[in-house]
C-alpha positions as CSV (number, residue, x, y, z in Angstrom):
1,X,128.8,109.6,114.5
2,X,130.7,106.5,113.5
3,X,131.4,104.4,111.0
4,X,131.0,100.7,113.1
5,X,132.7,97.4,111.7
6,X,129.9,95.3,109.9
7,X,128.5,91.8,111.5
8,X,128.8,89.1,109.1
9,X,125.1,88.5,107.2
10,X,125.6,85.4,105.6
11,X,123.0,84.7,102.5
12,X,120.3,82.6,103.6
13,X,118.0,82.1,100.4
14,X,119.7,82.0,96.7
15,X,116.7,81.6,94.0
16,X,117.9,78.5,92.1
17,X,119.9,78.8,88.5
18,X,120.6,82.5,89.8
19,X,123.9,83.2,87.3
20,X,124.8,86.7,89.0
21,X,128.0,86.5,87.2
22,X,125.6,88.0,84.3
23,X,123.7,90.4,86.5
24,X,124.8,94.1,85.3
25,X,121.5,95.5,87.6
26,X,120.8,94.9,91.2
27,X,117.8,96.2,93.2
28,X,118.2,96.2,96.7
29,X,115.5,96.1,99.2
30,X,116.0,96.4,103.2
31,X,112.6,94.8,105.3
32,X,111.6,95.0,108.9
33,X,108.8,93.1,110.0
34,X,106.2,94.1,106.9
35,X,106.4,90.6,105.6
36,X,102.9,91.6,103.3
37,X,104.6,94.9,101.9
38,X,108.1,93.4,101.2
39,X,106.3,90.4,99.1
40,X,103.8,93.3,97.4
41,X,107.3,94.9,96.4
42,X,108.5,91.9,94.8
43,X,105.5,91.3,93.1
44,X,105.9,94.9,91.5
45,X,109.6,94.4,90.8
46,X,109.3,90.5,89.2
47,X,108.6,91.2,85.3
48,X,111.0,93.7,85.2
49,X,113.5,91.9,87.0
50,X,113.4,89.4,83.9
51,X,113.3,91.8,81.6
52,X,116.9,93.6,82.5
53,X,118.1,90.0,83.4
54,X,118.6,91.8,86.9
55,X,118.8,90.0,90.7
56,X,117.1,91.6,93.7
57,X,118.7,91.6,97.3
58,X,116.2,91.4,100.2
59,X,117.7,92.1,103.5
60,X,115.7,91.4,106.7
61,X,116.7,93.5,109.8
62,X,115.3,92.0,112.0
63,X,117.0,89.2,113.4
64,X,114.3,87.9,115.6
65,X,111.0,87.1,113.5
66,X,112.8,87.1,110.2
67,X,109.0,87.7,109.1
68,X,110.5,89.0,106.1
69,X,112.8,87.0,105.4
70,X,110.0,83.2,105.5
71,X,107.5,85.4,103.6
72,X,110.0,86.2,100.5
73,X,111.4,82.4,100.5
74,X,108.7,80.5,98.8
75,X,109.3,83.2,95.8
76,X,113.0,83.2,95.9
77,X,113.2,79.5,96.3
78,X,111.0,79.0,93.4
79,X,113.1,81.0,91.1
80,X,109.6,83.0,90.4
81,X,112.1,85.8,92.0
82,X,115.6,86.4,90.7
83,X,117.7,87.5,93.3
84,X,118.7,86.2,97.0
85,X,118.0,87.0,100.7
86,X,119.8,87.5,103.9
87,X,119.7,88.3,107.3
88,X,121.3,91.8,108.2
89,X,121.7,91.2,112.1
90,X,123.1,94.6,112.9
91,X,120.0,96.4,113.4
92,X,119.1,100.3,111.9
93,X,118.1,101.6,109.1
94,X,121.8,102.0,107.7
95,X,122.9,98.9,108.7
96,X,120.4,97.0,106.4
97,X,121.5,98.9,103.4
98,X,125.0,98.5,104.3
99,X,124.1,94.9,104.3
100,X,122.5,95.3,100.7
101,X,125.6,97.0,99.1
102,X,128.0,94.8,100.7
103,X,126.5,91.8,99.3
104,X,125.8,93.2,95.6
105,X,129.5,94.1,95.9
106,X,130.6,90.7,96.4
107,X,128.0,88.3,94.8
108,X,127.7,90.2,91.5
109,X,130.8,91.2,89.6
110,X,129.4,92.5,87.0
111,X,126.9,94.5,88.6
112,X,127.6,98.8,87.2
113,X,124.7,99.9,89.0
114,X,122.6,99.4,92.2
115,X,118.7,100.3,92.3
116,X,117.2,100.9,95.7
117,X,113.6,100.1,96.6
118,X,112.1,100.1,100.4
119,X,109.4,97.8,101.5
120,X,106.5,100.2,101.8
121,X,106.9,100.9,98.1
122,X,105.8,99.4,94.6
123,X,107.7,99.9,91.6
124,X,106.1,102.1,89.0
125,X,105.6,101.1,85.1
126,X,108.8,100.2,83.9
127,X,111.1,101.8,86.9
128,X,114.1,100.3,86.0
129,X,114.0,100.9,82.7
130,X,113.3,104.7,83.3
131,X,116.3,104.7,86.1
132,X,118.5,103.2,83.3
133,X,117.9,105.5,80.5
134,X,117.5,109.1,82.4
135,X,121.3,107.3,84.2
136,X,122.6,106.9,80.2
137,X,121.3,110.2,79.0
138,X,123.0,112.0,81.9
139,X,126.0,110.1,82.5
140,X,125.5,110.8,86.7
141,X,126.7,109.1,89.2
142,X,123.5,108.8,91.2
143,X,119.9,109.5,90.0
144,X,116.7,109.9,91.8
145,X,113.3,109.5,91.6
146,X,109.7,110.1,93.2
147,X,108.3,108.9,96.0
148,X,104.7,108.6,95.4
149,X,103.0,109.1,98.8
150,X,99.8,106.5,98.6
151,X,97.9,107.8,102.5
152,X,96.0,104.7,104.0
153,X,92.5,105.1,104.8
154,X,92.2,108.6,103.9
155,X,89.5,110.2,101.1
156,X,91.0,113.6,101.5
157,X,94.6,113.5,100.1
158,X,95.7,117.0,100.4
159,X,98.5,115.7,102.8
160,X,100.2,114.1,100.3
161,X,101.3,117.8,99.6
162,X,102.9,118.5,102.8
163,X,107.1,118.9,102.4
164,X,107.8,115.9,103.8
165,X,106.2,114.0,101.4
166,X,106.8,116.1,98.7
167,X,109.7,115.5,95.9
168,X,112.6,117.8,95.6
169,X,112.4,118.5,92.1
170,X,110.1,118.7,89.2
171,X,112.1,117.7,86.0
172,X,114.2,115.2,84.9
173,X,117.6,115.9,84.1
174,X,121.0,117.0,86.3
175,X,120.8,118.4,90.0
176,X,122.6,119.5,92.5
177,X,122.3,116.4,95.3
178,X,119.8,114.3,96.3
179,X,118.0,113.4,99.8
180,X,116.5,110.3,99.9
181,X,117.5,106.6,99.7
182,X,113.9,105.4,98.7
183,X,114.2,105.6,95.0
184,X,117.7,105.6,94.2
185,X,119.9,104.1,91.2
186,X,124.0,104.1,92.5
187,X,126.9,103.0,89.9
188,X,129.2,101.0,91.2
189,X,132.0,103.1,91.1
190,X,130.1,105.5,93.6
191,X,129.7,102.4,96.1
192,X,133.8,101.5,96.0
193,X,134.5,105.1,96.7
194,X,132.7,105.0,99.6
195,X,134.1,102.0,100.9
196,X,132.6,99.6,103.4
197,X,130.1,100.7,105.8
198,X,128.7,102.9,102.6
199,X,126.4,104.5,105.2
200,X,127.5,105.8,108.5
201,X,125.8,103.8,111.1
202,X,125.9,106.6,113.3
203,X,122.3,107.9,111.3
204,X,120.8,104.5,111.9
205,X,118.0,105.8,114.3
206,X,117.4,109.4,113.3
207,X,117.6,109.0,109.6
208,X,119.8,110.7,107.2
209,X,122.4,108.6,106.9
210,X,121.2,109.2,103.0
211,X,121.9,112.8,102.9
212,X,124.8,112.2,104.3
213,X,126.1,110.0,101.8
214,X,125.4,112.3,99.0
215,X,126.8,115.2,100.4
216,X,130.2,112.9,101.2
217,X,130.1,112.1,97.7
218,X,129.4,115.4,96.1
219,X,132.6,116.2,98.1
220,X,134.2,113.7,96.1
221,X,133.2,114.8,92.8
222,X,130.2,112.5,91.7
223,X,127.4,113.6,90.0
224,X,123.7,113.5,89.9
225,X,120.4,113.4,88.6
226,X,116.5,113.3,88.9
227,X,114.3,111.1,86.7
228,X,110.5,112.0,87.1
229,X,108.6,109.4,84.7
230,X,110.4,106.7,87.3
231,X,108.0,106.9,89.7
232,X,107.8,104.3,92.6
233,X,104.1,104.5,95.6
234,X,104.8,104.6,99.2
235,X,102.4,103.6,101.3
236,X,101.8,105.9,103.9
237,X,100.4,104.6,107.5
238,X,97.6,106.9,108.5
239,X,98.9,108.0,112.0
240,X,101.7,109.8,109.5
241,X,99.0,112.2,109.0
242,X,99.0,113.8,112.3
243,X,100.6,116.8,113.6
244,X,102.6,114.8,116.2
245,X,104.5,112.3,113.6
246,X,104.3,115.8,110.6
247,X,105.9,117.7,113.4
248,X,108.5,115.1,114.3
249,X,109.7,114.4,111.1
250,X,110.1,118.4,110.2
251,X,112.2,119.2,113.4
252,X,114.2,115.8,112.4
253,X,114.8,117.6,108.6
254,X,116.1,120.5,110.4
255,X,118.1,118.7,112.7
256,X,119.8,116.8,110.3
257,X,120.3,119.3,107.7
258,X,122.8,120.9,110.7
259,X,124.1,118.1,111.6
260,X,125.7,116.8,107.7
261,X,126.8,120.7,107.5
262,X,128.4,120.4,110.6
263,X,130.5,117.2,110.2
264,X,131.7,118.7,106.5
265,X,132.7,122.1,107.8
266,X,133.5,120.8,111.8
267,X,135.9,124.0,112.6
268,X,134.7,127.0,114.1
269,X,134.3,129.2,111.0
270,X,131.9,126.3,109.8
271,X,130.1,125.9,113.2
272,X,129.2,130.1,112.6
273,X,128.7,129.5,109.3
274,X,126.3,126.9,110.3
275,X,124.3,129.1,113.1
276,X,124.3,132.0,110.8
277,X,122.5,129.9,108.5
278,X,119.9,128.9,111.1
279,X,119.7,132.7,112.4
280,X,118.6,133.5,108.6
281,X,116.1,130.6,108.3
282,X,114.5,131.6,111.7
283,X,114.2,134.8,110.5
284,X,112.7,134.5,107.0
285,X,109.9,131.3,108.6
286,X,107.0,133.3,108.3
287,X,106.7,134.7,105.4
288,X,108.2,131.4,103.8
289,X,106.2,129.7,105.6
290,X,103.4,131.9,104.8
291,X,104.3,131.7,101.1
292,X,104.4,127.7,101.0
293,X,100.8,127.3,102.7
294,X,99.1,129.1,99.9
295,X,101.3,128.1,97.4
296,X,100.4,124.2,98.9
297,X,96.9,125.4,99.7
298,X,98.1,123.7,103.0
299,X,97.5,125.2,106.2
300,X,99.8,122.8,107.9
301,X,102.5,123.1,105.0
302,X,102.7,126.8,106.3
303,X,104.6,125.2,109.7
304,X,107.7,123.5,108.1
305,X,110.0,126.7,107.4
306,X,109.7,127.2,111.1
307,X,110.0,123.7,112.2
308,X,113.0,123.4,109.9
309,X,114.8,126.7,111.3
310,X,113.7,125.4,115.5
311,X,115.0,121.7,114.3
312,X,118.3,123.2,113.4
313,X,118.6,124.8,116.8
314,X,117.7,122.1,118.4
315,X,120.3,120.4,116.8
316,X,122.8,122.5,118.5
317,X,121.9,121.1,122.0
318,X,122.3,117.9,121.2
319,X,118.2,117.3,120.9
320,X,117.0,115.0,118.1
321,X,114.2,112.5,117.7
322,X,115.0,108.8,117.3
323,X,112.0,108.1,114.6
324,X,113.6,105.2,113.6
325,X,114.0,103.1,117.2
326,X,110.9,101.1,116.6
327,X,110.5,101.5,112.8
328,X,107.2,99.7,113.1
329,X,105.6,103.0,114.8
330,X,107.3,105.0,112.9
């Protein structure tokens, strides 16, 4: 994995009478060719944006179309939308929040905290405000939300239950580290420790360059939290469903879950550590598994232990899914 020297994204769009030397709140949002989704983001994110007198960051990966980027400027160059856009040319999915960071870093210098919002999501009631508070009531570093999965053309929404979808905790209040980038709120602070890339590009097409992060940052001493009542909806495609893409995505968790405990423990003792681990979760699959299908009243859910034990095998050989190469089938 590395940690590659950033292109230079200049900003292309800056809403007019945008005074970010006020801004304390920044939302960042990365787009790749959803031009509809990125524009129904902003849509969920403009009273609130006024609200916390707060600037959002779009960040178009795609340096091609730049659909994203010419259906966001009629709204940015309005001023209807607080905030500014760019172009993040490096492609991946860390590379566009690098982009993100980077820029809130140097346009806003008084920005104490980062929010983070993707383009298949809406902001729920009064997200920012629910980030802010649960961040002031704990005093973390880092706080989380949940990702609301919202399944596309689908009656029967007992998928929404499967583990991938599912949030990692119940109640608000301190925990132990967080997994995904999706709904997010990062001070400052947490951002200048990590220095510039924040992300390592090296997870740009297999994902987790989130975990990652936290886990580098735990290391360092920061703290987190979860917030529950701040709730943002993903939209979830309906080929997301099937067992291919379910099956993909569970051998990826398991894959990476080696592969961020491998780079912080690389010696041999941590490599054993690492396989002994695996050995165990092999091991206990099916009666996990066979706990966490009834307990999801999920046939399917009743796979993931074992998926997650071969993933981390797999792992070990050097085998792991790109899901992020063309984002668009993803």
């Amino acid at each position: 994995m590395s940690r590659s020297s950033p292109l230079p994204d200049p900003i292309e769009i800056r809403a007019p009478g945008l005074d970010a030397a006020t801004c304390e709140t920044v939302v960042i949002l990365p787009t790749f060719r959803r031009p509809a989704q990125v524009v129904a983001t902003l849509r969920s994110l403009e009273a609130q944006l006024r609200r916390h007198h707060a600037a959002v960051i779009v960040m178009d990966n795609d340096d091609e179309g730049r659909e994203g980027l010419e259906a966001v400027r009629p709204l940015l160059a309005s001023g209807e939308i607080r905030g500014l856009a760019l172009v993040a040319r490096e492609r991946g999915n860390c590379s566009a929040y690098n982009a993100g960071f980077r820029t809130a870093l140097a346009e806003f210098p008084r920005m104490a905290q980062c929010l983070v919002i993707d383009d298949d999501e809406l902001a729920g009631e009064d997200w920012i405000a629910r980030m802010l508070a649960e961040q002031g009531r704990s005093g973390a570093d880092v706080v989380g939300g949940p990702q609301v999965p919202v399944i596309e053309n689908r009656l029967d929404h007992a998928l929404a239950r499967h583990p991938v979808f599912g949030a990692p905790y119940q109640r608000s209040g301190p925990v132990p580290i967080l997994l995904s980038s999706g709904n997010v709120l990062i001070r400052r602070a947490v951002l200048e420790a990590a220095g510039d890339p924040v992300l390592d590009t090296g997870f740009n097409f297999i994902g987790g360059g989130d975990s990652d992060f936290y886990s580098r940052m735990r290391e360092r001493g920061f703290r987190f939290s979860w917030c529950a009542e701040a709730l943002v909806f993903e939209t979830v495609p309906e080929r997301r469903t099937r067992f291919g893409w379910l099956n993909a995505r569970a051998l990826r968790n398991g894959a990476l879950s080696s592969i961020i405990e491998h780079r912080r423990r690389p010696d041999l003792a941590g490599r054993l550590r690492t396989l002994g681990k695996s050995l165990c979760l092999l091991l206990a699959a099916p009666i996990r598994g066979v706990l966490l299908g009834w307990r999801q009243r999920l046939a399917l859910a009743a796979l993931y232990p074992l998926q997650i034990a071969i993933g981390r095998f797999m792992a070990e050989i050097g085998l792991i899914g790109e899901q992020y190469r063309q984002p668009e089938r993803n």
